[in-house]
Structure formats: structure tokens, C-alpha cells
C-alpha positions as CSV (number, residue, x, y, z in Angstrom):
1,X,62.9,269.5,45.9
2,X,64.5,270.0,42.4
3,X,63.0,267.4,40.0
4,X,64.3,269.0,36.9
5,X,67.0,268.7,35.7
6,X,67.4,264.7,37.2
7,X,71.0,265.7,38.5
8,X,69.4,268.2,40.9
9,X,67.5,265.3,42.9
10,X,69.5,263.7,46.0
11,X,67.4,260.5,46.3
12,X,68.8,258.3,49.4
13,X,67.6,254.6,50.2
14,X,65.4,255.1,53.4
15,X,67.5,252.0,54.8
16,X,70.6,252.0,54.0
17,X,70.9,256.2,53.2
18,X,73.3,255.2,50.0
19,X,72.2,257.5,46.8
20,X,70.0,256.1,44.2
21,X,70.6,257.5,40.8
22,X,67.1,258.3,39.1
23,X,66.5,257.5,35.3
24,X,63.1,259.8,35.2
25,X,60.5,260.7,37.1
26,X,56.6,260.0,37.0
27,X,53.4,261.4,38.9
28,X,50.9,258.4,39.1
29,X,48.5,260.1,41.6
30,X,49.1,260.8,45.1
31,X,52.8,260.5,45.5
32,X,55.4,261.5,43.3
33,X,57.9,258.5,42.3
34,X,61.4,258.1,40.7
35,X,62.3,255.4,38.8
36,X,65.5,254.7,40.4
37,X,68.4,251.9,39.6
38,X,68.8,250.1,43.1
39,X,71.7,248.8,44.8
40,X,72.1,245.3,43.4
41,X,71.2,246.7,40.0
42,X,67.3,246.0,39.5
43,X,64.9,248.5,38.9
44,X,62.9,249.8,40.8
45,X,60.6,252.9,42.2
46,X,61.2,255.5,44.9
47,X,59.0,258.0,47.0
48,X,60.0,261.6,46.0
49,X,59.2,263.8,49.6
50,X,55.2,264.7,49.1
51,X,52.5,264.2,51.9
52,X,52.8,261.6,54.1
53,X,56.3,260.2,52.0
54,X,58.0,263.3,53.7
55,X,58.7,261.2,56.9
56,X,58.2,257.6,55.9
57,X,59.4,257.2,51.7
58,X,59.0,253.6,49.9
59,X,61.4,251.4,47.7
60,X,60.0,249.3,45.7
61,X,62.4,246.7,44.1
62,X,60.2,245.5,40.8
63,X,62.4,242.6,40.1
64,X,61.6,241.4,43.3
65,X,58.5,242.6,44.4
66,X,60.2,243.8,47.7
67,X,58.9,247.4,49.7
68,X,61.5,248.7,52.1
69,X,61.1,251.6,54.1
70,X,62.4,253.4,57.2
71,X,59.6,252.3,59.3
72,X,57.4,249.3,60.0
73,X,54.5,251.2,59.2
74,X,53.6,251.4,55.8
75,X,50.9,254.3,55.7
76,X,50.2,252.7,52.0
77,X,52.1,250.1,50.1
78,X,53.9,251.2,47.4
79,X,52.3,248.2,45.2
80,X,49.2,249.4,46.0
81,X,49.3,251.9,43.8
82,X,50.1,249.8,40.4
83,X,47.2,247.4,41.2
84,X,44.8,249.3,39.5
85,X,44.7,251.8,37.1
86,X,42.4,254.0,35.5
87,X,42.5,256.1,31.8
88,X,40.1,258.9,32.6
89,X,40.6,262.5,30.5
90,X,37.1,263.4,31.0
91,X,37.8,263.8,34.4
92,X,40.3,266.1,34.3
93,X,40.3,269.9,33.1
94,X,43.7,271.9,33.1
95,X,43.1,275.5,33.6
96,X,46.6,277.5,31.9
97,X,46.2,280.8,32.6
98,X,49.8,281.7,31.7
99,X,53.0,280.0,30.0
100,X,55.2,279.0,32.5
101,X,59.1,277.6,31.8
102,X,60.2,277.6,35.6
103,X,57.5,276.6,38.3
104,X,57.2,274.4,41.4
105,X,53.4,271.3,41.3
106,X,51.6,271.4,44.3
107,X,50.1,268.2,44.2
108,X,46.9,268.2,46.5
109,X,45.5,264.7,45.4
110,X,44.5,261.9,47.4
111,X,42.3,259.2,47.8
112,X,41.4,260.6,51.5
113,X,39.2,264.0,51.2
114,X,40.9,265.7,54.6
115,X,44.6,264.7,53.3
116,X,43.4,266.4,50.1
117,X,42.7,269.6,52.0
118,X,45.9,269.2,54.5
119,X,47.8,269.6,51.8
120,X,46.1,272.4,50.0
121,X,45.9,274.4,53.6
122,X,49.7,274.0,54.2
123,X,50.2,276.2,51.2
124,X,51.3,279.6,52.8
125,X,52.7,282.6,51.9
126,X,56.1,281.2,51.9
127,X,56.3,279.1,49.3
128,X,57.5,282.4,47.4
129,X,60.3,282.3,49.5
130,X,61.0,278.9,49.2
131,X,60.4,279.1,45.7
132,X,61.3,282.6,44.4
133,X,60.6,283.4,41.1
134,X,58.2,280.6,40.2
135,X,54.6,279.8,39.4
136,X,52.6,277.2,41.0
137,X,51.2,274.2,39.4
138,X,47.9,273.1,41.7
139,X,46.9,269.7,41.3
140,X,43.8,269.5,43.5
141,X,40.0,267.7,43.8
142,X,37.1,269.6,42.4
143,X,35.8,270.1,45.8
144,X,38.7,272.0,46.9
145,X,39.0,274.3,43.6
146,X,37.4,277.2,45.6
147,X,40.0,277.2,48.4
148,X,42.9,277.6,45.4
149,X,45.7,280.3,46.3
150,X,45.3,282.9,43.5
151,X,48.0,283.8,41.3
152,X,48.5,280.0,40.8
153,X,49.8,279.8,36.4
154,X,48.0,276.2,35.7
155,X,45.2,274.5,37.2
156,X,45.2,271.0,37.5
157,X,40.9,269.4,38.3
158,X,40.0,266.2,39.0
159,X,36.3,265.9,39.2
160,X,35.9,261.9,39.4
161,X,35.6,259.9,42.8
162,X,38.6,260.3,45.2
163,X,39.4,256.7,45.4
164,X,40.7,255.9,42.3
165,X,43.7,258.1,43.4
166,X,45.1,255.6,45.1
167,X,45.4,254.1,42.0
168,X,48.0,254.5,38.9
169,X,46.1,257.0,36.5
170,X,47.7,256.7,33.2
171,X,46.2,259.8,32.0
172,X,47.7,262.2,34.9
173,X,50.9,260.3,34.2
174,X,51.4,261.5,30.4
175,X,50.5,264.3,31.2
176,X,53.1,265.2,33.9
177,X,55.1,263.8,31.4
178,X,54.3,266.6,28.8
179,X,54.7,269.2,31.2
180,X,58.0,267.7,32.4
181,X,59.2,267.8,28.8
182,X,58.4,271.6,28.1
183,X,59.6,273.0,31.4
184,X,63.3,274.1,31.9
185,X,63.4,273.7,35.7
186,X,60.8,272.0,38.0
187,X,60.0,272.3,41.8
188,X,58.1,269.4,44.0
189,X,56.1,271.1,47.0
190,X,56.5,268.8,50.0
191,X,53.2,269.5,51.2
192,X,53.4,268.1,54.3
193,X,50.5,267.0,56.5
194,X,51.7,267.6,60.0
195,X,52.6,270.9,59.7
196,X,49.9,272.9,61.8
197,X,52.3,276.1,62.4
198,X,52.3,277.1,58.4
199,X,48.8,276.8,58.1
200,X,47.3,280.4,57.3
201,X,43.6,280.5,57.3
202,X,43.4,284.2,55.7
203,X,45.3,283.1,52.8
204,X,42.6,280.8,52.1
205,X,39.9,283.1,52.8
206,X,38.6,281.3,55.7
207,X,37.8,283.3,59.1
208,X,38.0,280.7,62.3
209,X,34.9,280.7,64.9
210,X,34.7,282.9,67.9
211,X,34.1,282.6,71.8
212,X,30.3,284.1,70.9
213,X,29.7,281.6,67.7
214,X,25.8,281.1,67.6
215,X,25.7,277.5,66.3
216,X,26.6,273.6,68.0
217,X,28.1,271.0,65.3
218,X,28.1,267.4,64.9
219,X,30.8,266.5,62.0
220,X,28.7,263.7,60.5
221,X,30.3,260.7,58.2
222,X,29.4,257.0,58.0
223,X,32.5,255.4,57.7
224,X,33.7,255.5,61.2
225,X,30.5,256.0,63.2
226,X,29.4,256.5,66.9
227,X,28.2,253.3,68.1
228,X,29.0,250.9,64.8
229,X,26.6,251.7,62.3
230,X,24.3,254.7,60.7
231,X,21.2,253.2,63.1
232,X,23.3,253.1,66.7
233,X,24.6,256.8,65.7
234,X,21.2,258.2,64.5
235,X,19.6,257.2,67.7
236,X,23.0,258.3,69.8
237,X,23.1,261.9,67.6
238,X,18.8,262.3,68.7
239,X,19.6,261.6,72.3
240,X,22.1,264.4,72.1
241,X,20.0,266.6,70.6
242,X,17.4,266.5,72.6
243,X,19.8,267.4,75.6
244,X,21.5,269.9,74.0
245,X,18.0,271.8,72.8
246,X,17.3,272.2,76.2
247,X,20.5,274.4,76.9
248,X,21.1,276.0,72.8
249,X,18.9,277.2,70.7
250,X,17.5,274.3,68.6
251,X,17.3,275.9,65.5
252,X,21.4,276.4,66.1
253,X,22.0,272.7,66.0
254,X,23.6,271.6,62.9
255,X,24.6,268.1,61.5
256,X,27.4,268.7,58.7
257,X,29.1,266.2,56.6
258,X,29.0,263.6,53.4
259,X,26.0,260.8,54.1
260,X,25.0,258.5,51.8
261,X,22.6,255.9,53.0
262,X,21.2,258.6,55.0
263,X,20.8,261.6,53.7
264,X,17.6,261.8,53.4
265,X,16.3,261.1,57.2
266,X,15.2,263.4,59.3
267,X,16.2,264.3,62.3
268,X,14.8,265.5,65.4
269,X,16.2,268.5,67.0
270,X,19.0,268.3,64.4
271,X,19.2,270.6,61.0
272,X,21.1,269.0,58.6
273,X,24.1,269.8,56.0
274,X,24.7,266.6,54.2
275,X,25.4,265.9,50.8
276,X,26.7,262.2,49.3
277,X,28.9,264.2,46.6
278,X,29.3,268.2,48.0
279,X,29.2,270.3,45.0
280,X,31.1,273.7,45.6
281,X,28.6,275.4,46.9
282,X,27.4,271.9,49.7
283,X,31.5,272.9,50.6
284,X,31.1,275.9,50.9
285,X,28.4,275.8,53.0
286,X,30.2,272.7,55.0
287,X,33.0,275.9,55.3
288,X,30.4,278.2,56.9
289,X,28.8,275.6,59.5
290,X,31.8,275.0,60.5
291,X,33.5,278.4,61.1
292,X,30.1,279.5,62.8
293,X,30.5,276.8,65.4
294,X,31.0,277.5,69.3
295,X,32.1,273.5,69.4
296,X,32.1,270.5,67.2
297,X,32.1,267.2,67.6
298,X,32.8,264.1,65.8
299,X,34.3,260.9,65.5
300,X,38.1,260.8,65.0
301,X,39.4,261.2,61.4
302,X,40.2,263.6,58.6
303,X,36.3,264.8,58.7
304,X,37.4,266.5,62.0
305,X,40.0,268.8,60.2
306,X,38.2,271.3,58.9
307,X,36.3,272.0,62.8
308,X,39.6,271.7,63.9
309,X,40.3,274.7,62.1
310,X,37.5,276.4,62.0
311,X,35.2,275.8,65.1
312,X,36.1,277.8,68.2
313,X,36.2,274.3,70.2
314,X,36.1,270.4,69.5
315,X,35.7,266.9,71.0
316,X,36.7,264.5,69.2
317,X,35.1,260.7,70.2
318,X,38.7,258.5,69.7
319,X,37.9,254.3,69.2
320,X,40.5,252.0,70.5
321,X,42.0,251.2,66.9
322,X,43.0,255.4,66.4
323,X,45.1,255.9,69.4
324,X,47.5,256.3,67.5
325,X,45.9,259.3,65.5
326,X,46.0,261.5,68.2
327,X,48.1,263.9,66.7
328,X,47.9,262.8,63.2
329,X,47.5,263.9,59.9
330,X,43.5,263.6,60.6
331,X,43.8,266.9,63.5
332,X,45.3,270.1,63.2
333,X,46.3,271.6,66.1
334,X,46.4,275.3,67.5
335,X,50.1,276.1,67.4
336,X,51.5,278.8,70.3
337,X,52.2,279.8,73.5
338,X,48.4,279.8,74.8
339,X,48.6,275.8,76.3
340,X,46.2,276.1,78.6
341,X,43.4,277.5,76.0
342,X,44.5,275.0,73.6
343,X,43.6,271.9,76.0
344,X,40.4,274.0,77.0
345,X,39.4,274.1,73.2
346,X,39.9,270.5,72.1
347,X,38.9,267.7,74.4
348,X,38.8,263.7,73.5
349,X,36.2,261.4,75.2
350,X,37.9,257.7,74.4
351,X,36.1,254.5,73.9
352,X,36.1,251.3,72.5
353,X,36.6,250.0,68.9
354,X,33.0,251.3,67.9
355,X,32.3,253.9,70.3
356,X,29.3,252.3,72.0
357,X,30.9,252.8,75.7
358,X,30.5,256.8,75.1
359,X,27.1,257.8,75.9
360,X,25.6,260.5,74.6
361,X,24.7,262.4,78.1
362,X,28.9,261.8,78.6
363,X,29.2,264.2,75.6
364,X,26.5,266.1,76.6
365,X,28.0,267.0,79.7
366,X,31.4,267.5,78.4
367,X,30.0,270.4,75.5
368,X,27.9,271.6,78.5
369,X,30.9,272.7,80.6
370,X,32.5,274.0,77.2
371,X,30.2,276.0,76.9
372,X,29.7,277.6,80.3
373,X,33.0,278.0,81.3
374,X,34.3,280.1,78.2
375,X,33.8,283.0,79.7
376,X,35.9,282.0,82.4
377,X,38.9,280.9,80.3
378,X,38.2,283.9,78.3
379,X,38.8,286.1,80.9
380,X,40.8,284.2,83.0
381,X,43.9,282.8,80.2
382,X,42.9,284.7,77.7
383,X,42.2,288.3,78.2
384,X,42.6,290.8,81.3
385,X,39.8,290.7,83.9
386,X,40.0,294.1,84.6
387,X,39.1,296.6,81.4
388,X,41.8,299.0,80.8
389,X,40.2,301.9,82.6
390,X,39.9,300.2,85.7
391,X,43.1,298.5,85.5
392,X,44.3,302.6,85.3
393,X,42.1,303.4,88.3
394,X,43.9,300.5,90.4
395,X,47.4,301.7,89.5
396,X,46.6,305.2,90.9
397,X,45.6,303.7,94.1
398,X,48.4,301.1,94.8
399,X,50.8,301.4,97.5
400,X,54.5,302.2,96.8
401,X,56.8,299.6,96.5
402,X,58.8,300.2,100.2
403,X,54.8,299.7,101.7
404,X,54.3,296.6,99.9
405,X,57.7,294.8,101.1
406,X,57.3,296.8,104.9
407,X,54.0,295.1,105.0
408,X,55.2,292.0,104.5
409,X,58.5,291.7,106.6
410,X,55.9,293.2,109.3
411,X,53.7,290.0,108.2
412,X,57.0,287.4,107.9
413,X,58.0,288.8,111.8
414,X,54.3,288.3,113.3
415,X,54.5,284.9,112.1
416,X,57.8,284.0,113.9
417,X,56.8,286.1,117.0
418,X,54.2,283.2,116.7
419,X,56.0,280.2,116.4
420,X,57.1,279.5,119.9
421,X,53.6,280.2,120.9
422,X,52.6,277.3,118.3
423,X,55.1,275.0,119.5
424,X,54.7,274.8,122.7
425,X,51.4,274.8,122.5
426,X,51.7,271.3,119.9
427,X,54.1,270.0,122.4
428,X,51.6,270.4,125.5
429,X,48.9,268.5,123.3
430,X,51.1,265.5,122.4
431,X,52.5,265.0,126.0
432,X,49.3,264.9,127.4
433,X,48.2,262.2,124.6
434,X,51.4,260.3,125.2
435,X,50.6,260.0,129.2
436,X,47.0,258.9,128.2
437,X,48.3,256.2,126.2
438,X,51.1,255.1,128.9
439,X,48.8,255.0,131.5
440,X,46.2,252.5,129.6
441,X,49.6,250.7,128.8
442,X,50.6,250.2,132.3
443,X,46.9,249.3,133.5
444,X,46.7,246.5,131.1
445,X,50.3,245.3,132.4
446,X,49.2,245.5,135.9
């Protein structure tokens, strides 16, 4: 979308789909907003398309305090956003490589880490088609710095903690207001977050797992964990371990993720990848766990989108209350023809709210047959059975077409030379049961 000059942007109310004319726009953090007149003349704020506001944009009505959407689900109140804010410019660095008059902000901020990198993945190689001639602005995490497209004109770091996105940061706003002043035209990326099918790995420079990985994953966090708490999942995690060491090498067994109140246990059968805040190069190795993975598990949530992506196979453990995540912006999926690989590759073992119905021997059991049947889905859906010599060799000894179909009609006519035989021979059997039963009949009326 065209946010500069303001008569470029076609802003409709998500209810009512009646235009809103925009007085200005701001970037507060996450989303994008314009500050909009609404219809019975208050002011008011509206969600420009970015993330999440793609499908489900906010109107906020400031005279009354009233959000109206076009769902019932608000992924995150509007209001939210102005409860807090925050003044921090020594936690930003702009990077301005060049001088730009004509670009297009992709703004990969947010307060959760794997919508932060949904965003930043979905850039692709087409946003020079969608937005010829222009540079990109990237907004984006410190974290996620590494993974930044190259050839982007400005450079947009936030190194403080990713909560106080969800917050109104006064700073980021006057200074999108600075660069909205000195540009002549201005782009908004969309970024969506359910777009698997644009997603590009080699334009990050990522490489994805193989059927052959070396290494077994656990995709650790502490927010959401299997069993309630960081004591139920340590014990669950060991358990597993110890059955998985007797089928995988032990030293292959990795646990990778953020910990805080546990980072510094040790594990048993487990090595460990944790950090409480990843520096780059704790990401970067997060990146190379993960792509060296044969199958990953974890709990359901955005710490499952990077194994998504990168680890040959998952199973994600799904509590009661993220059913409706299945297919959310917390997974992305393997986009294609090859359906039958895709469900092969990422299975779901559901439970209860915390997870403590799913034992670990029923996970055990589930990465077990993962494991040993690849080879079979390998050759099976995904490549030939036969090499290509002897697939050669067979051609050279197949019969001609006119064998093949006299075979069968010979076949088709054998089997209806039979069929009299067959039914007389059913007919014999069920006349002689039928007189058995009579007779018993008649002797118990006599």
C-alpha cells in the first residue's frame, strides 16, 4: 500500500466498508496506524494492512473509547497499544547506507519473537516486482539483523526487550515521522504471516534439513511447557532422552531454545543450546541445530517456526487452548503438490491444557516410526524405487502393448468361463443349509 502522498491510501471501515479519509499517518511499533476522521465525525485510529492487520484491521474511536473490527477476535486490542509507552533512543541504531527519496518500510517488529521472523521470512524476491524501483526500509529485532535481505538502503535495530513493542514507542514514532517528511513517495509491505508459499529460504541464506540429518531436536521454551511447569518438562524431556539414546546417537540429541530459569541445569542424555537473551551468534547457532535436524519437537507456538522450516520433520505437542493454532501464524507449512510427504513430515500428538496426558514414550514412539520409515516414504512418494539404469533394463524387457491387453481379456474370459461354476456351486451350499434349518423347524413343530 501507498502511504505517501495520504490521497494514495484507500482506507475502508472493517464494518461498514465506507471510506475513512486519513489526516496523517504514524508507526507506533508493531502495526502501522492512520489517524482517520470516522463516520459520526470523532477522531479516531485505523489499522493500515501489516501482519496480522492484513485479515483482521482495528478502529478505534478515541472519543469513545470504542474498537470495532471485522471479527470477534481481536488478536490484540488496539488500546493496548497506547497503554504504555516507552522513549528509548539508546535502543535503536539506524544503519543509512544510501539516500533514498522513493522506498517501500518493511516493518518486522513485534512483541512475539516468531511473528518477528514471519515477517522478515515472507520477504521474497518479489517485492521488486511489487515494488519496482524502490529501496527497502527494514525495521527489524537485533536478533534477526543477520537474516536481513541485502541491498536493503536503511537499517532500522532495535536491541531492547521485545515486549515493549506492544507498546507506543514515542521515539520510533518521530522518527517515522522524519522519514515520512523527507521522502517523496512511500510503500507499506504487508508482511503477512500466513503466507507459507512466498517464503524462500535461499534468499535468507538458510539451507532446510535432509532425509539423512544427523541430529534429534527438542525446541525448548518455558512459557508454554510440556506438563505445566520447567520441573514436569525437565523430567518429561530426560525420560525421552533416555529412550531416544537407545535408538540415536546420544551425543546427536540437542535441546535448542531461550531458557531462563533454567539454563543452567544439566541434562542427562540431552546437549543443550539455550540462551535467556540469544546474541547473534546463540541465533545463529539456534539456525544450525535446527537445519541439522532429522525431526523436532516442541510444544505448539511461534518457537516451532523456525523447525518448521528448517528440520526435515516435526511434532508439534498441541494443548487444548491452541486448537485453534493449527494452522496459524505460529507454523509454516510445506506448500505443494507432495500431500502425502507433507502429512508424513509434520505430525501433532494433542493433549490437554498443559500437556500432562502426552507421555513421553507416546512421543517416543511417534519420532521412532519417523524415523524408520523415511526411507520408505523416500522411496515410496518421493523418489523412484527403481534407479534409472534398471528402470532402462525393465523397459527393454516389457511386453508390447497388444500382449499386455491379450493377456488380460484372456484373464477377464477365464474368469467368466468361471462364474457359472461359482454359482452353482454357492447355490448347492445354501440349499443344503436352507433344508438343515427346515428340517430342525419342522421337528420342533412336530
Amino acid at each position: 500500500m501507498q502511504i505517501k502522498p495520504l490521497e494514495k491510501i484507500d482506507l475502508r471501515h472493517p464494518a461498514t466498508g465506507r471510506p475513512l479519509p486519513v489526516r496523517s499517518v504514524l508507526l507506533p511499533g508493531y502495526r502501522c496506524l492512520a489517524e482517520v476522521e470516522l463516520e459520526n465525525g470523532h477522531p479516531g485510529y485505523a489499522d493500515l494492512p501489516l501482519g496480522n492487520h492484513v485479515y483482521h484491521p482495528q478502529v478505534w474511536d478515541r472519543q469513545t473509547n470504542e474498537v470495532v473490527s471485522n471479527t470477534n477476535f481481536l488478536w490484540s486490542d488496539i488500546r493496548d497499544e497506547f497503554r504504555q509507552e516507552h522513549d528509548d533512543p539508546e535502543h535503536w541504531t539506524i544503519i543509512k547506507r544510501k539516500e533514498v527519496k522513493n522506498a517501500f518500510i518493511l516493518n518486522c517488529l513485534d512483541f512475539i519473537y516468531g511473528h518477528c521472523l514471519s515477517r522478515l521470512l515472507n520477504y521474497t524476491a518479489d517485492h521488486t516486482l511489487r515494488f519496482p524501483g524502490m529501496d527497502c526500509i527494514l525495521m527489524v529485532p537485533e536478533q534477526l539483523a543477520h537474516l536481513a535481505p541485502p541491498g536493503c538502503a536503511e537499517l532500522w535495530v532495535y536491541r531492547g526487550p521485545l515486549k515493549n513493542l506492544r507498546f507506543r514507542n514515542r521515539w520510533l514514532e518521530r522518527s517515522f515521522a522524519d522519514l515520512y517528511a523527507r521522502m517523496e513517495s512511500l510503500h507499506l509491505s504487508p508482511c503477512p504471516l500466513h503466507d507459507p508459499d512466498r517464503i524462500d529460504l535461499r534468499q535468507h541464506d538458510l539451507q532446510a534439513a535432509h532425509i539423512e540429518s544427523p541430529a534429534l531436536a527438542f525446541s525448548y521454551r518455558e512459557a508454554r511447557c510440556w506438563g505445566g511447569n520447567i520441573y514436569n518438562q525437565r523430567a518429561r524431556l530426560e525420560e525421552l532422552g533416555e529412550r531416544l539414546a537407545s535408538i540415536w546417537p546420544r551425543e546427536q540429541l540437542w535441546l535448542i531454545g531461550v531458557a531462563d530459569k533454567s539454563r543452567g541445569w544439566k541434562w542427562k542424555n540431552w546437549n543443550s543450546i539455550l540462551a535467556a537473551r540469544p546474541t547473534l551468534e546463540e541465533e545463529k547457532a539456534f539456525l544450525r541445530g535446527f537445519s541439522q535436524a532429522l525431526v523436532t519437537v516442541g510444544c505448539q507456538g511461534s518457537n516451532m517456526l523456525l523447525p518448521c522450516m528448517l528440520s526435515w520433520s516435526t511434532l508439534r505437542l498441541l494443548p487444548l487452548d491452541r486448537l485453534s493454532h493449527f494452522l496459524g501464524g505460529d507454523y509454516v507449512g510445506r506448500a505443494g503438490s507432495k500431500q502425502v510427504e507433507t502429512l508424513y513430515r509434520t505430525r501433532v500428538l494433542y493433549g490437554g491444557y498443559e500437556l500432562r496426558d502426552v507421555s513421553p514414550q507416546a512421543v517416543f514412539e511417534v519420532v521412532k516410526s519417523m524415523i524408520e520409515y523415511r526411507h520408505f516414504l523416500q522411496h515410496r512418494f518421493i523418489e523412484p524405487v527403481l534407479r534409472p539404469e534398471e528402470i532402462q533394463n525393465a523397459a527393454r524387457t516389457m511386453p508390447s502393448e497388444e500382449k499386455v491387453n491379450a493377456d488380460h481379456f484372456a484373464r477377464v474370459a477365464s474368469q467368466e468361463r468361471e462364474l457359472p461354476q461359482l454359482a452353482r456351486r454357492a447355490a448347492r451350499k445354501m440349499r443344503n443349509r436352507l433344508e438343515k434349518i427346515y428340517g430342525r423347524l419342522k421337528w420342533r413343530d412336530g
